[in-house]
Wavefront OBJ file of the C-alpha trace (Angstrom):
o trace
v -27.514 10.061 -23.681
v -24.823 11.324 -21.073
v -22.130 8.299 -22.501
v -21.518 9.429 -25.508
v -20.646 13.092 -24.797
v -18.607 12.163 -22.106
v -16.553 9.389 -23.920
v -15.765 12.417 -26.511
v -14.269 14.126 -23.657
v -12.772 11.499 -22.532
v -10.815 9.904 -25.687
v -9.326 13.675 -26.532
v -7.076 12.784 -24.011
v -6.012 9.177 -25.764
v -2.593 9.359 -27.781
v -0.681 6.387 -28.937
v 1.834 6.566 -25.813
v -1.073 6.022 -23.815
v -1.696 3.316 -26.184
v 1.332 1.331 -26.023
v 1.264 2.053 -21.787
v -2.171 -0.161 -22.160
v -0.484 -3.056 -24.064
v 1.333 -4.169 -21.323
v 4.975 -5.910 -21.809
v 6.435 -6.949 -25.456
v 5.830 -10.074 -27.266
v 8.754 -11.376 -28.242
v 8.833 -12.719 -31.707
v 9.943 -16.234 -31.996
v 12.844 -16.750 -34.566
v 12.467 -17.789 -38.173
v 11.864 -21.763 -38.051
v 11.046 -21.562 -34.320
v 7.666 -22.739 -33.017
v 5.446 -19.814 -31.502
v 4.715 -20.463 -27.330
v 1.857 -19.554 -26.305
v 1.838 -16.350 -24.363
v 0.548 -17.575 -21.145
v 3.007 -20.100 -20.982
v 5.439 -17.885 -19.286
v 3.834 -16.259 -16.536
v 1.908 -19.964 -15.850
v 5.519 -21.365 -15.476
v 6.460 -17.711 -13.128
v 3.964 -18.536 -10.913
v 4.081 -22.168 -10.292
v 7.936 -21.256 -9.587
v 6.840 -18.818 -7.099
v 4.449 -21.429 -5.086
v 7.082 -24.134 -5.106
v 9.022 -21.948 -3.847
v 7.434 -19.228 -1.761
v 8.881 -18.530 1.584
v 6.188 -19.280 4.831
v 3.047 -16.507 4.724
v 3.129 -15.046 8.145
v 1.224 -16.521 10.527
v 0.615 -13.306 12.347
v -1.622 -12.162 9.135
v -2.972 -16.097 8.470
v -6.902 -16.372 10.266
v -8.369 -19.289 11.700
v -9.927 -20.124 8.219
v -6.427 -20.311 6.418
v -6.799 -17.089 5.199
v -3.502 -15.191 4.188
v -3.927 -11.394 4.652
v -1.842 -9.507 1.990
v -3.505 -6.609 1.396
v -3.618 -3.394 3.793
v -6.520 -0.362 3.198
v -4.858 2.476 5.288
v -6.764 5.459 5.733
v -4.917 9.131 5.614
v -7.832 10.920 7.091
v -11.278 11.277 7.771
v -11.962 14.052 6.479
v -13.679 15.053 2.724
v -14.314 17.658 0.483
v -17.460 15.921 -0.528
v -20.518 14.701 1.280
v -21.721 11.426 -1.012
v -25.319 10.460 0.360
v -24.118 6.431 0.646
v -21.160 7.557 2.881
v -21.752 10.056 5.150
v -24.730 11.567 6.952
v -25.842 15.000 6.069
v -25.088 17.206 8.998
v -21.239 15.235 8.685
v -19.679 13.264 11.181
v -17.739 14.210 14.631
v -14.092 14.399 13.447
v -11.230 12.699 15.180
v -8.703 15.478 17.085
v -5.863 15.619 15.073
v -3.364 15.140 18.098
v -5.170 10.984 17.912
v -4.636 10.415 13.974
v -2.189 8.697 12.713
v 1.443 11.107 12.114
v 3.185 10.290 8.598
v 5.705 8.120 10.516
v 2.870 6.024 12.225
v 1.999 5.206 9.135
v 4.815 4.057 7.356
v 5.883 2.434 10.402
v 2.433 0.205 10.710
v 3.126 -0.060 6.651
v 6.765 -1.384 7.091
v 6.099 -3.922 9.983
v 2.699 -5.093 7.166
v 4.793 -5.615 4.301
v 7.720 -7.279 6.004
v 5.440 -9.866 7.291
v 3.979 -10.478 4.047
v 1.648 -7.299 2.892
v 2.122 -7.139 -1.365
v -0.392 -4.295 -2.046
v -1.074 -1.438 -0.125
v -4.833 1.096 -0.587
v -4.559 4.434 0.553
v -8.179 5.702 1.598
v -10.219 8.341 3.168
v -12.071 10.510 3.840
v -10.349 11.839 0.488
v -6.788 10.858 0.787
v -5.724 13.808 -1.581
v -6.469 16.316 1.000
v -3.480 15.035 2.903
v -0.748 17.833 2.209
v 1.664 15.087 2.922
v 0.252 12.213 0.134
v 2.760 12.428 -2.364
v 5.813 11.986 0.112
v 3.466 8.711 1.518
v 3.380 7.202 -1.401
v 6.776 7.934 -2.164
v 8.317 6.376 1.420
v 5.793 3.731 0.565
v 7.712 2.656 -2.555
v 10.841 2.535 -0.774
v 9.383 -0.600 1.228
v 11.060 -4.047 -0.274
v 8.322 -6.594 -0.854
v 5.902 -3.932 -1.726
v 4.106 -4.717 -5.479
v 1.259 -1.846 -5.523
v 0.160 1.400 -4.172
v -3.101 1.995 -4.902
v -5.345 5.041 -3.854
v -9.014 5.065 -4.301
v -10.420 9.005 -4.458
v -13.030 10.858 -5.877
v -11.312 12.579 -8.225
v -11.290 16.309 -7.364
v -8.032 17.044 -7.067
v -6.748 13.632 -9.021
v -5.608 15.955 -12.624
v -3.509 18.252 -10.650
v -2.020 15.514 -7.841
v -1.764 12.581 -10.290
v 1.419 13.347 -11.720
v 3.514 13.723 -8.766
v 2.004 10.382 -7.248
v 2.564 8.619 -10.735
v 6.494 9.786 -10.368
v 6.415 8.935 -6.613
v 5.226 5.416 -7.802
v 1.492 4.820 -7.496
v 0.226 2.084 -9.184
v -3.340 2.431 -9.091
v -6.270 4.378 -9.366
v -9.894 4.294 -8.272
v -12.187 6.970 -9.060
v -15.289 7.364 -7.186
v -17.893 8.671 -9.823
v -21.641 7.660 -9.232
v -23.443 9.410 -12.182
v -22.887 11.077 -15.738
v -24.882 14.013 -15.362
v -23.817 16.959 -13.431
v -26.937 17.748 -11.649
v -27.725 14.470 -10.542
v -23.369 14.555 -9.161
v -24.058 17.832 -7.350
v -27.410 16.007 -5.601
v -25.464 12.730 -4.660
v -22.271 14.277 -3.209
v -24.220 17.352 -2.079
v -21.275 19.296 -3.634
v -20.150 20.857 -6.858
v -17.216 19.362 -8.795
v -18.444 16.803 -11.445
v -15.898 18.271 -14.735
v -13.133 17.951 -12.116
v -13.549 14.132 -11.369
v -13.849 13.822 -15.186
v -10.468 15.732 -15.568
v -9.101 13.690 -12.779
v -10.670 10.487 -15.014
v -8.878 12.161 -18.308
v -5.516 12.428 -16.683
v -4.943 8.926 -15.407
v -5.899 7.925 -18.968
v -3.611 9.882 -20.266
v -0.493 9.080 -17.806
v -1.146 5.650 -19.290
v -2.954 3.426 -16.220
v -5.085 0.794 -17.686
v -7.693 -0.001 -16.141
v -8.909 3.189 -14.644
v -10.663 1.775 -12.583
v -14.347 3.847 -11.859
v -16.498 2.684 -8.708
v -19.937 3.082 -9.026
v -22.156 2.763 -5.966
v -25.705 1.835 -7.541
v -28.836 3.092 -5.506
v -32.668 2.439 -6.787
v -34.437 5.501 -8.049
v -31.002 7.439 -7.867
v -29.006 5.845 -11.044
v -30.031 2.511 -11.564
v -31.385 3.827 -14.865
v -27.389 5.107 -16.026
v -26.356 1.746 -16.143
v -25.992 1.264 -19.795
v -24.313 4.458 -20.271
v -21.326 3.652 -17.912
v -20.733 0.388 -19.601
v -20.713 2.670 -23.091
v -17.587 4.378 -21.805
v -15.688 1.290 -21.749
v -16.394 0.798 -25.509
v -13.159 2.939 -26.359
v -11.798 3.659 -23.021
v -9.130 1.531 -20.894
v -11.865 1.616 -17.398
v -12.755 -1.233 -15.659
v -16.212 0.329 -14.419
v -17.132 -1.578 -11.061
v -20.488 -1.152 -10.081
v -20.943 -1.891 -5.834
v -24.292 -2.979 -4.633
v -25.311 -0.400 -1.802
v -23.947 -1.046 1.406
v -25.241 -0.454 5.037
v -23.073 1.886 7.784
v -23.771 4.136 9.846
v -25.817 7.239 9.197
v -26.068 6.648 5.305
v -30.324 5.568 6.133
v -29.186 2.224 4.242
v -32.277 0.480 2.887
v -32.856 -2.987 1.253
v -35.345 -1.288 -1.741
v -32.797 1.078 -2.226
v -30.308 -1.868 -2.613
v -30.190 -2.889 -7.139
v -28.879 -6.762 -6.765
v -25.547 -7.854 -8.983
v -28.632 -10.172 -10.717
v -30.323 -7.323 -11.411
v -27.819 -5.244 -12.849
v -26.031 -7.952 -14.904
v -29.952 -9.029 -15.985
v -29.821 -5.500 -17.726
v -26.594 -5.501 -19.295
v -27.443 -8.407 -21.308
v -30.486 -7.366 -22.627
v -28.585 -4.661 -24.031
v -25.510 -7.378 -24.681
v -26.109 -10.552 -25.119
v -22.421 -11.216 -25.784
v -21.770 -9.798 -22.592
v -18.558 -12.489 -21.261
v -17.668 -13.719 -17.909
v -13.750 -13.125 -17.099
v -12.177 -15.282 -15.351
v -11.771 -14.627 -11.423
v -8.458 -13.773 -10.063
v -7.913 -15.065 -6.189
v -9.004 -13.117 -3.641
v -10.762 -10.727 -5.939
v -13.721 -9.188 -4.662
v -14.720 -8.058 -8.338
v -17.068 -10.413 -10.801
v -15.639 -8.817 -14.240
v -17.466 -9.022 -17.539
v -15.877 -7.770 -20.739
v -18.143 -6.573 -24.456
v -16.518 -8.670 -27.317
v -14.646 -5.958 -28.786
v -14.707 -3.308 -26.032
v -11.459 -1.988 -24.584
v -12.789 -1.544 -21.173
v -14.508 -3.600 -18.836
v -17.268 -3.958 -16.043
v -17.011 -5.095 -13.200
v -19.690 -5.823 -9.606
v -19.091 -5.615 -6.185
v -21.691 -8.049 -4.740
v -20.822 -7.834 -1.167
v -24.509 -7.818 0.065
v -26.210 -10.727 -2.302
v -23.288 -12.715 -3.265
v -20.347 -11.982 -0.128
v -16.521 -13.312 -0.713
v -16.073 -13.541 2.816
v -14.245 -16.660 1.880
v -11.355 -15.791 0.248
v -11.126 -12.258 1.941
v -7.305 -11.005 2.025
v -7.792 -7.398 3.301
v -7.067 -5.871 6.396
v -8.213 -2.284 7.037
v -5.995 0.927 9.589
v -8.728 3.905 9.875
v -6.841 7.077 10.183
v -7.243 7.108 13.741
v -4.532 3.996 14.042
v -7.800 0.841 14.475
v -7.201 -2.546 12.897
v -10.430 -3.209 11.113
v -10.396 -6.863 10.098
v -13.570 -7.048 7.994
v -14.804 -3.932 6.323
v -18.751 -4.462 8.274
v -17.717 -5.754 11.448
v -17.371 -3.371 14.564
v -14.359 -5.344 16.479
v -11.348 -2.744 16.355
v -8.223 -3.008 18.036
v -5.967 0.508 18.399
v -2.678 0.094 17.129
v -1.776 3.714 17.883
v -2.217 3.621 21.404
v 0.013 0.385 21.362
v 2.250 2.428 19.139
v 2.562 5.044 21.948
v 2.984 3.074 24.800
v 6.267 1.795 23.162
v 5.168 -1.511 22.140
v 8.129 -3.327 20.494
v 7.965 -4.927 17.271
v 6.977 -8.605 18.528
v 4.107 -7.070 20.627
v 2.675 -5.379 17.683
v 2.762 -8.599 15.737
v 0.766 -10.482 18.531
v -1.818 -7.843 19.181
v -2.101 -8.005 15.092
v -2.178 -12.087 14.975
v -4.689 -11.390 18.296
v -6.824 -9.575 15.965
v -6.703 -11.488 12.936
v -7.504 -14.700 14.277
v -10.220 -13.586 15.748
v -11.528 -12.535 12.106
v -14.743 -14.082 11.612
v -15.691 -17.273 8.823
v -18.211 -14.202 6.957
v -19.807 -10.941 7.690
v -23.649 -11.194 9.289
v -25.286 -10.638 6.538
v -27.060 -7.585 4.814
v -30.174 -7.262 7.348
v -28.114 -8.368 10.509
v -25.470 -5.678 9.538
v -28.142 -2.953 9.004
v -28.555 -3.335 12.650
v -25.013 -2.992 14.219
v -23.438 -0.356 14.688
v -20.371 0.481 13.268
v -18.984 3.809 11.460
v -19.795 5.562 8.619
v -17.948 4.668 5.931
v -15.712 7.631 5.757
v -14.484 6.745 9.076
v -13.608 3.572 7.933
v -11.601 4.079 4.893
v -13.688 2.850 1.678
l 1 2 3 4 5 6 7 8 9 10 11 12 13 14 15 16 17 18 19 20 21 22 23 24 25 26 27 28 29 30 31 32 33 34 35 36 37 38 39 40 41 42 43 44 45 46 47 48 49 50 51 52 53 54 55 56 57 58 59 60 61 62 63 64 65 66 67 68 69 70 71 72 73 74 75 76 77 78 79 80 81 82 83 84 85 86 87 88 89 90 91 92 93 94 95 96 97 98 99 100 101 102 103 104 105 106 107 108 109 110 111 112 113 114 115 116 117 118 119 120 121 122 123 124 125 126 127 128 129 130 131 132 133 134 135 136 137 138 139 140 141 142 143 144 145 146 147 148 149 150 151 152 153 154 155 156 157 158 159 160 161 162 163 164 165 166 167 168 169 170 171 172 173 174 175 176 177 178 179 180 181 182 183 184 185 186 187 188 189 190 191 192 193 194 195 196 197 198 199 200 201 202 203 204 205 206 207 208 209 210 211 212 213 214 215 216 217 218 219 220 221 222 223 224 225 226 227 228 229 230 231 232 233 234 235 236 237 238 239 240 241 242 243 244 245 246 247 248 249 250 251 252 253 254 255 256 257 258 259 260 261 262 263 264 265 266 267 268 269 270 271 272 273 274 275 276 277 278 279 280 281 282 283 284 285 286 287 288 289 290 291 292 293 294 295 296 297 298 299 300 301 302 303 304 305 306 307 308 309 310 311 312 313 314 315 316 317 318 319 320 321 322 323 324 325 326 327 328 329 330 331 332 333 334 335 336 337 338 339 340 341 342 343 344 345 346 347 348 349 350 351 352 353 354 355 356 357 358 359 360 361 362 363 364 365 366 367 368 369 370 371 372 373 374 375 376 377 378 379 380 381 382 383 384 385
């Protein structure tokens, strides 16, 4: 089994300081003759104080549906130094002229206007955003921005051991590691590339910098690695990941197909055959993750269930590609350019209504699996996963 040789690997790594990073804050000790609170009490009261008290979401970023849009995907670039079969096609994808991406101050100016109307998290995508020479001074500016709670970057891992580091001291928050399969040949056939022991170095360094969960996206295909199920959920026996396992997803070029597609039924069906113990977490709002936990595991799983179970409904994201479009829902093709607008000179007040424009136009749900296998759109690494 490929789990329990790469768990080895991976707990080497594991010291107590990475330990006590886990554990999250101190529990203070109530004093002698003092009643013990419970340890939820705290945070419950935090955030009722913070909903009593919030200031007006932005209406600019608020859809027809009463959805509040507080999370921005921005895409550095399109390009990758991997070819994964669910995400691009084969011969690659026409690439953008540099002289119409986004510049560095593009960005953190579309960032800056986002978070000052009400933007708490910000993703950095791809393409593979560490091949941007210029990521660690991104996510550094990004920190600077007053309002902002998490940086995030999702990647697949390559050159995560030797960037991580300098992004974790810049302030990134979060990590997502693309990793699709446990054993090395299968990796090379999926991503039609070499570089397997790199993603799991990249996978051993954030666990050893101390974030918890690492979290480990797994895009599940039939006849591909359906059958490794079991063996990702093993890692998260002794390891601090939150393995999230996506159902497959159709765009452009990746020859999407319903048989190929394994069902979040399906997959959770397995995992308690295996565990029956298995437990339902509770949901956190706008989450697009269903998270289980193994009594007595330190890790988690999670699923993705955009095609069979969709959370259109309580959708918060907002997506830039690298080329400057607002993408308001990850599978619809409506895009608005904010870089041409950007260009031209528009003013701050003219961004916000082309942006409002946009967002109210966001449809109540995406048009389902077989509808969107049919529209065009763009690959997903012109999107920004």
């Amino acid at each position: 089994m490929a789990a329990p040789l790469v768990s080895r690997m991976l707990r080497r790594v594991l010291s107590s300081r990475v330990r006590s990073c886990s554990s999250g804050a101190p529990v203070t000790q109530p004093r002698p003759g003092e009643p013990s609170q419970p340890a939820v009490e705290e945070p419950s009261r935090r955030r009722q104080f913070l909903r009593e008290h919030a200031a007006p979401f932005s209406a600019f970023l608020t859809d027809s549906f009463g959805r509040r849009h507080s999370y921005l995907r921005i895409s550095l670039t399109e390009k990758c130094n991997l070819r994964c079969q669910y995400c691009m096609p084969e011969e690659g994808v026409p690439l953008t002229p540099k002289a119409d991406l986004l510049t560095t101050e593009e960005i953190l100016t579309l960032a800056r206007l986002f978070v000052k109307e009400g933007v708490d998290k910000i993703r950095l995508t791809g393409g593979e955003p560490l091949i941007r020479p210029d990521v660690v001074n991104i996510v550094a500016q990004l920190r600077q921005l007053e309002g902002l709670r998490t940086i995030g970057i999702t990647t697949n891992g390559i050159n995560l051991a030797r960037l991580l580091p300098q992004l974790q001291k810049a302030g990134l928050s979060a990590v997502n590691i693309s990793l699709d399969t446990l054993v090395p040949a299968k990796f090379e056939f999926i991503v039609r590339r070499k570089g397997f022991h790199k993603v799991m170095e990249g996978i051993h360094k954030a666990i050893e910098l101390g974030y918890s969960p690492v979290k480990v996206n797994c895009v599940v295909m039939r006849g591909l690695n359906e059958d490794e199920l079991l063996d990702f959920v093993a890692l998260t026996k002794g390891l601090p990941l939150d393995v999230r396992f996506i159902e497959y997803m159709p765009f452009d070029g990746n020859k999407w197909n319903f048989k190929k597609m394994v069902s979040y039924k399906e997959m959770l069906d397995t995992l308690q055959q295996r565990w029956p113990e298995l437990e339902k977490l509770p949901e956190e709002e706008s989450s697009t993750a269903k998270a289980f936990k193994i009594p007595g595991f330190q890790g988690q799983v999670s699923f993705i269930t955009s095609m069979s179970e969709h959370f259109c409904g309580t959708c918060n994201r907002l997506r830039i590609t690298a080329d400057g479009n607002l993408k308001v829902c990850l599978f619809g093709n409506s895009e608005v350019s904010l870089r041409d607008h950007l260009r031209a000179g528009a003013s701050e007040e003219e961004l916000l209504s082309i942006i409002g424009a946009a967002v109210g136009r966001k449809k109540r749900q995406h048009a389902g699996m077989f509808n969107i296998s049919q529209m065009k759109n763009r690959p997903m690494i012109l999107i920004g996963g």
